[in-house]
C-alpha positions as CSV (number, residue, x, y, z in Angstrom):
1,X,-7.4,19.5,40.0
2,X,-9.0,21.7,37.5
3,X,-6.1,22.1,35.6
4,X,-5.7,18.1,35.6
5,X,-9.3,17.7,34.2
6,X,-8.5,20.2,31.4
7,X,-5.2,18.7,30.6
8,X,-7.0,15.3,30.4
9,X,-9.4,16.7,27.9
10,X,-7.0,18.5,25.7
11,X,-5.1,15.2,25.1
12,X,-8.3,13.4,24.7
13,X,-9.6,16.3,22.2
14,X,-6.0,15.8,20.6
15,X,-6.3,12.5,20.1
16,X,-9.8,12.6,18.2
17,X,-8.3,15.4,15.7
18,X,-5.2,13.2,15.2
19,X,-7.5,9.9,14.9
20,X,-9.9,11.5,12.6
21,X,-7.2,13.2,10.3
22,X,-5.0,9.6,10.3
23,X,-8.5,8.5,9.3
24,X,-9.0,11.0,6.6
25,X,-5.5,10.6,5.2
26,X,-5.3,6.8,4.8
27,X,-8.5,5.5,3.6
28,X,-8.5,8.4,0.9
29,X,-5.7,6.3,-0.6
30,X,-6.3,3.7,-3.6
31,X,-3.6,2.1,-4.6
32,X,-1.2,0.0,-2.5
33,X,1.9,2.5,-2.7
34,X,-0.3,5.4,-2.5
35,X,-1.5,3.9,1.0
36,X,2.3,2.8,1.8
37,X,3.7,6.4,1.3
38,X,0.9,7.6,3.5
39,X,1.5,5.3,6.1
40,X,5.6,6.8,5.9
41,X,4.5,10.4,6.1
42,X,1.9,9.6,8.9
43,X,4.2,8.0,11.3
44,X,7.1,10.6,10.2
45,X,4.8,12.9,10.8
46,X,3.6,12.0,14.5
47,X,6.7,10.0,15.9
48,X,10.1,11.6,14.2
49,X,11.5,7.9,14.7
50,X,14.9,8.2,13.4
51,X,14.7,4.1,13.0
52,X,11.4,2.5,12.0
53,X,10.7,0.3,9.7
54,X,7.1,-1.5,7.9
55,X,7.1,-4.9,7.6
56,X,4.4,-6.9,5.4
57,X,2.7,-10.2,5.3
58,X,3.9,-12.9,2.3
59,X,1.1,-14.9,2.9
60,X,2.3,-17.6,0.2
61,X,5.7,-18.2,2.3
62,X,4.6,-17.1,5.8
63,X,7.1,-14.5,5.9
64,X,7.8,-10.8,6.6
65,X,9.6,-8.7,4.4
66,X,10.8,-4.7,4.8
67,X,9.1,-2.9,3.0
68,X,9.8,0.6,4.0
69,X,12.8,1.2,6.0
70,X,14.0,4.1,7.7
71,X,17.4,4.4,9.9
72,X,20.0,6.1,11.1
73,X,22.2,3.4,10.0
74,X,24.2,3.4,7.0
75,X,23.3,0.2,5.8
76,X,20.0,0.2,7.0
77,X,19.0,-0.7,3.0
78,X,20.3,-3.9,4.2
79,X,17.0,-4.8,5.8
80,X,15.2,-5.0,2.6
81,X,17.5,-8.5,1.9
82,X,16.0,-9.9,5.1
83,X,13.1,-11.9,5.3
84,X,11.6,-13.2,9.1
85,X,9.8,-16.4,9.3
86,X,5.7,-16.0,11.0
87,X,7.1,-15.7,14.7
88,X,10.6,-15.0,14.4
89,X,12.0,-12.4,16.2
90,X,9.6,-9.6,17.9
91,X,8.0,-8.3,14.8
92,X,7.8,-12.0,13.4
93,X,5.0,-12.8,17.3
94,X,3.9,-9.7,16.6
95,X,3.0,-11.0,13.1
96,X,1.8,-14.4,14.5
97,X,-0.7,-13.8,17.3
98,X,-2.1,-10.2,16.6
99,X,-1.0,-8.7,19.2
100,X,1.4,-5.6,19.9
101,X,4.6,-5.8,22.0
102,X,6.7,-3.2,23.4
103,X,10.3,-3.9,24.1
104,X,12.1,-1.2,26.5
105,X,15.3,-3.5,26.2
106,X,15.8,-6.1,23.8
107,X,18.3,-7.3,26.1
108,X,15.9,-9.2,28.6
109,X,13.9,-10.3,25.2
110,X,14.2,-13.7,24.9
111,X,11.7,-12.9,21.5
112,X,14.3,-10.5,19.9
113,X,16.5,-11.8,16.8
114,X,19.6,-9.8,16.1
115,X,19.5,-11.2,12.2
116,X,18.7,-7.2,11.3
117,X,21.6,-5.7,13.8
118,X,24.1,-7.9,12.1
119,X,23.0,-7.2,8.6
120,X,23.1,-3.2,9.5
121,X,26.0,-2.8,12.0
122,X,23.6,-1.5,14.2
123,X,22.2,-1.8,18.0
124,X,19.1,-2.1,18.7
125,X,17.9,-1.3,22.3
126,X,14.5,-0.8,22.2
127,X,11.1,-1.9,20.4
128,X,7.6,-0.6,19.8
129,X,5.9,-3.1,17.2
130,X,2.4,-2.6,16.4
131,X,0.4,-5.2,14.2
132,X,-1.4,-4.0,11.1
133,X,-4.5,-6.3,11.5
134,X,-8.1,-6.7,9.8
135,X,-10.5,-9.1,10.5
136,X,-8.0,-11.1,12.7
137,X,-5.5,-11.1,9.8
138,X,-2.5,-9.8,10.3
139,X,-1.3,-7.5,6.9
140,X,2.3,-6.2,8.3
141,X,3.8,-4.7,11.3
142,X,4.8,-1.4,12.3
143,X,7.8,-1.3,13.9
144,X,9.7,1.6,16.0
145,X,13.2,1.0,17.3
146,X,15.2,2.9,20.3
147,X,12.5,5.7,20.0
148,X,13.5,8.6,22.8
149,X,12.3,8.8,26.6
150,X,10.4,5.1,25.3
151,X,9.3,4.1,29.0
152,X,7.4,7.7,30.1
153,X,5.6,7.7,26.6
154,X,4.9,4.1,25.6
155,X,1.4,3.8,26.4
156,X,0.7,7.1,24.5
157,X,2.6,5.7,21.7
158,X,0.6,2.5,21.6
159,X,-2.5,4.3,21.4
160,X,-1.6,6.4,18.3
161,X,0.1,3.8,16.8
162,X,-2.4,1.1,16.9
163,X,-5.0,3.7,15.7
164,X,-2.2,4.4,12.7
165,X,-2.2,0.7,11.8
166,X,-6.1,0.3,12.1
167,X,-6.4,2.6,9.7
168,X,-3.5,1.5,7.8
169,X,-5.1,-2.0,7.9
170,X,-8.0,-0.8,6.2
171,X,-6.4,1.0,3.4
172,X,-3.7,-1.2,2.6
173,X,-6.8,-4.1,2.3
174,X,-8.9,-1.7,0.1
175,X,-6.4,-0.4,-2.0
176,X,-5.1,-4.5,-2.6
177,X,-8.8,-4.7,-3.7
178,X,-9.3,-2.3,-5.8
179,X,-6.0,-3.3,-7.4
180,X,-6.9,-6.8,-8.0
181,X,-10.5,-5.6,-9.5
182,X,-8.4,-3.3,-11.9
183,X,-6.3,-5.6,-13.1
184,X,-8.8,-8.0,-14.0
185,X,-10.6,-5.3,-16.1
186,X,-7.0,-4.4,-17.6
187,X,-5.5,-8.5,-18.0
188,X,-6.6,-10.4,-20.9
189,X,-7.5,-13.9,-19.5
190,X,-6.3,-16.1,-22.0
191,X,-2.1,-14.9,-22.1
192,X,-2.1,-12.9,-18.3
193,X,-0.9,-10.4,-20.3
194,X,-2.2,-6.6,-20.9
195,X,-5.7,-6.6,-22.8
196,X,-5.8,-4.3,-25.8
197,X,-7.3,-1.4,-23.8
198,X,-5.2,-0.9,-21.4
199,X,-2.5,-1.2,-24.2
200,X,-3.9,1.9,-25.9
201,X,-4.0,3.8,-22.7
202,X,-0.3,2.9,-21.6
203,X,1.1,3.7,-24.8
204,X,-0.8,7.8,-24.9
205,X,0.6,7.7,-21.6
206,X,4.1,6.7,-22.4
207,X,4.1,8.6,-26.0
208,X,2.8,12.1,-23.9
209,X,5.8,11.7,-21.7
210,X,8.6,10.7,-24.1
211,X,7.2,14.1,-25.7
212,X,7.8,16.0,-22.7
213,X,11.2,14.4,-21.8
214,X,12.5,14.3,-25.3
215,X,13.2,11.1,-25.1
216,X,12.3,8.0,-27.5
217,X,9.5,5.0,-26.9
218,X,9.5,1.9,-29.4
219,X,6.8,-0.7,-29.9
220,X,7.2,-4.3,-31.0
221,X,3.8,-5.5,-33.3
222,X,4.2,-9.2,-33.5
223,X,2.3,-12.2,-35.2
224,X,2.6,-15.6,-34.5
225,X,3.3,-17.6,-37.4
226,X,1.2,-20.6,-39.1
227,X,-1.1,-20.7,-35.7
228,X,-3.7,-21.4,-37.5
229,X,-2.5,-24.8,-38.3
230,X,-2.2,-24.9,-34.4
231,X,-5.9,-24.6,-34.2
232,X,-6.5,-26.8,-37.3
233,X,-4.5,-29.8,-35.7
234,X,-5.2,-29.7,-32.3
235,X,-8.1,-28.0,-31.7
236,X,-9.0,-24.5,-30.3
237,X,-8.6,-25.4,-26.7
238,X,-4.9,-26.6,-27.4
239,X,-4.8,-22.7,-29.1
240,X,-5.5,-21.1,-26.3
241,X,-3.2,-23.0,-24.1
242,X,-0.2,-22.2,-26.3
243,X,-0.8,-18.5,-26.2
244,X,-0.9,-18.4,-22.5
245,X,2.6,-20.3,-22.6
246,X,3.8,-17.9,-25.1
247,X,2.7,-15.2,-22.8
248,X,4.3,-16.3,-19.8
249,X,7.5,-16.6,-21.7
250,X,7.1,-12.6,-22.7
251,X,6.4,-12.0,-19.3
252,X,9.1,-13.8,-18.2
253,X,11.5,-11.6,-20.5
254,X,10.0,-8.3,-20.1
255,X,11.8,-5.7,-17.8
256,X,9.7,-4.3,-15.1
257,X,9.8,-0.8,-17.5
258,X,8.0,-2.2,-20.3
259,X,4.8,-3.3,-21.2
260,X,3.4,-6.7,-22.9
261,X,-0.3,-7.0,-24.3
262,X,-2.2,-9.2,-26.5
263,X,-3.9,-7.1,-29.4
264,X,-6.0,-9.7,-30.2
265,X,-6.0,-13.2,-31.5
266,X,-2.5,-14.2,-32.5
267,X,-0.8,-10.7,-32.1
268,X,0.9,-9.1,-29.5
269,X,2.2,-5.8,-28.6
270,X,5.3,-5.1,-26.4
271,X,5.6,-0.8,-25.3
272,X,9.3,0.0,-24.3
273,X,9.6,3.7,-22.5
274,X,12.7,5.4,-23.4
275,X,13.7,3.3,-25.6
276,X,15.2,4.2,-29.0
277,X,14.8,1.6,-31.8
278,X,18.4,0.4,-32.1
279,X,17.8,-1.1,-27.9
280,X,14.6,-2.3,-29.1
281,X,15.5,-4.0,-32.0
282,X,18.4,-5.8,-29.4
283,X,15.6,-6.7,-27.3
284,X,13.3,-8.1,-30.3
285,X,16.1,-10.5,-31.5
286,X,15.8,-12.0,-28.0
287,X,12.3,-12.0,-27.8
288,X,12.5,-13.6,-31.3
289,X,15.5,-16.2,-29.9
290,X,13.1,-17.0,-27.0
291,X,10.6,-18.0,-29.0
292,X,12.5,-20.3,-31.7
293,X,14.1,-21.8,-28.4
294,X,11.1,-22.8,-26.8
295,X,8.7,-26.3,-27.2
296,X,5.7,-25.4,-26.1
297,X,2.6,-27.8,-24.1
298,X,5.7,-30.1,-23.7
299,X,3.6,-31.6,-20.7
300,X,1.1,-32.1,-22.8
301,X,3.5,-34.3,-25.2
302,X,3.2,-31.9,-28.0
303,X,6.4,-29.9,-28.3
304,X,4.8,-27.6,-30.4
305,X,7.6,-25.3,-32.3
306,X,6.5,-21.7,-33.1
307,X,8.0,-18.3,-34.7
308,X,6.8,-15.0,-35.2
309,X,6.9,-12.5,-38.0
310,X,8.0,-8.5,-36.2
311,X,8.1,-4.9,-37.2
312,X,9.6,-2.0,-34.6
313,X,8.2,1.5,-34.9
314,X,10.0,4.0,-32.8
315,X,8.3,7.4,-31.7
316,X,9.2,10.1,-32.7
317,X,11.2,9.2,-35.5
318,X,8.7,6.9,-37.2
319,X,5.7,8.6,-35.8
320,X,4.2,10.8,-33.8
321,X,1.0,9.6,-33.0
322,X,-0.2,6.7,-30.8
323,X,-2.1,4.9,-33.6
324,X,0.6,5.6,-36.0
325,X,3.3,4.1,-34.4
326,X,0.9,0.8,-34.0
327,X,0.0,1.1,-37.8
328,X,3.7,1.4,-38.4
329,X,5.0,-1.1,-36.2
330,X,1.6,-3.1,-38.0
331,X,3.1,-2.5,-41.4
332,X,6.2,-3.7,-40.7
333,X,5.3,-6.6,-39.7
334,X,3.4,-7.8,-42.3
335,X,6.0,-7.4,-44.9
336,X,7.7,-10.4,-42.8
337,X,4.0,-12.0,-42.4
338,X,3.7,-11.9,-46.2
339,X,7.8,-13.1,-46.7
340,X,10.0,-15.1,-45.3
341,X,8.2,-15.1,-41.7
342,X,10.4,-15.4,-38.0
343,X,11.9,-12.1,-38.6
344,X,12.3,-8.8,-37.7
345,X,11.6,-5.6,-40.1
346,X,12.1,-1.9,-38.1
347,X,12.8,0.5,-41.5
């Protein structure tokens, strides 16, 4: 009996250092992938699952999606092309009322969906799925599949898991906090753009590491042409809605690797890593095509026509510093400014 009692109270003394160190590890995480790659090493860590996968909330279309996926199946990447409707499948009621669900065969499941097992080639047997909730709001699901000796260690699993995706919960809500707060102090309001600060930071960042890679970085400087009249004609309030048009068309055309800002008033600034001036220039001309393409506040019944005046500065052949690629990429631009206008000058 003794030796029950202090079996009891090693697992239970366990279970505290495990909860307190899950604990530790997850809410010291800020940003969302930060608290995503902790929530892989964590259950990696106390599971070895060889097929598990973390599903998240799309609030917008009620749906889950994969985000992290792990799986003994070759074409387990598969998953990530899937997306489960709120209370599809197991991990879809999981999803739906809160609540965890373990599945020792998915056979007598009249809840399981075999969408993934076609996608992957792969049998699925087994499920543990544990809700990542907060407040009654479900975030994602944590989801184990044909884990080992399932039915002697279920209830143990449960408890670690569900104190996992507590924790998890937490993080993932304050790091989706704190990233929202950020970029408003890093967005300019008017364009959804980059502000002018952040632009400066991004591009010391990006110019330190082409430095250490050896690799190139090029910065577009351009000014919208005659958008003065803009203001003149229709008013400042017409302005401002034409530069957030013209920055949701730059967004629209920008590769997740670079960078778009609004330096202030008409101007704008787009950073591209490793990129050497004769890609850039490529990219400018469609920029620049987009642009002469587009009638802007056409809902408005405007149709407003505009063009830009650019100049390309490419470290480290045309500088070496931050501010002097800006001041050459500035210069450049200004001999179109104070030309011809709605072209591009990089030499």
């Amino acid at each position: 009996m003794k030796d029950v009692y202090l079996s009891e109270f090693d697992r239970i003394r366990r279970h505290i250092s495990i909860f307190t160190e899950i604990g530790k590890t997850l809410t010291s995480a800020l940003t969302v992938n930060e608290v995503l790659e902790k929530i892989f090493y964590k259950v990696a860590e106390l599971f070895s699952p060889e097929n598990w996968s973390l599903l998240l909330v799309d609030e917008e279309r009620q749906e889950l999606y994969f985000e992290i996926v792990v799986g003994t199946s070759p074409h387990a990447h598969k998953l990530k092309d899937i997306r489960l409707k709120i209370g599809e499948g197991v991990a879809g009621w999981v999803a739906k009322t809160g609540r965890p669900l373990f599945v020792p065969s998915v056979d007598k499941e009249p809840r399981f969906t075999r969408k993934g097992d076609e996608a992957t080639h792969f049998s699925t047997e087994s499920i543990i799925c544990i809700p990542l909730k907060i407040r009654d709001r479900v975030l994602g699901v944590i989801e184990l599949v044909n884990k080992k000796d399932i039915e002697d260690q279920h209830q143990y699993d449960f408890e670690i898991l569900t104190t996992v995706a507590d924790y998890a919960a937490i993080a993932l809500e304050n790091a989706r906090n704190y990233e929202q707060v950020r970029k408003l102090t890093i967005t300019d309001d008017t364009t959804g753009l980059y502000n002018a600060r952040y632009l400066h930071e991004v591009l010391q960042l990006e110019i330190d590491r082409a430095q250490q890679r050896g690799t190139a970085c090029t910065v577009i400087f351009f000014d919208l042409d005659n958008f003065k009249s803009v203001n003149d004609t229709h008013g400042h309030l017409i302005g401002s809605q034409l530069l957030g048009e013209i920055g949701k068309l730059l967004a629209s055309h920008l590769p997740p690797r670079f960078y778009g800002a609004r330096y202030g008033g008409d101007e704008f600034v787009i950073i591209m890593p490793e990129t050497a001036r004769e890609e850039g220039y490529a990219f400018c001309k469609k920029i620049r095509q987009a642009l002469n393409n587009e009638k802007f506040l056409a809902r408005e019944g405007l149709n407003i026509s505009i063009t830009a005046s650019f100049g390309i500065a490419t470290f480290p052949v045309d500088a070496d510093t931050k501010c002097k690629i800006l001041s050459k990429a500035d210069e450049r631009m200004y001999k179109i400014k104070d030309s011809h206008k709605n072209d591009i000058a990089c030499d």
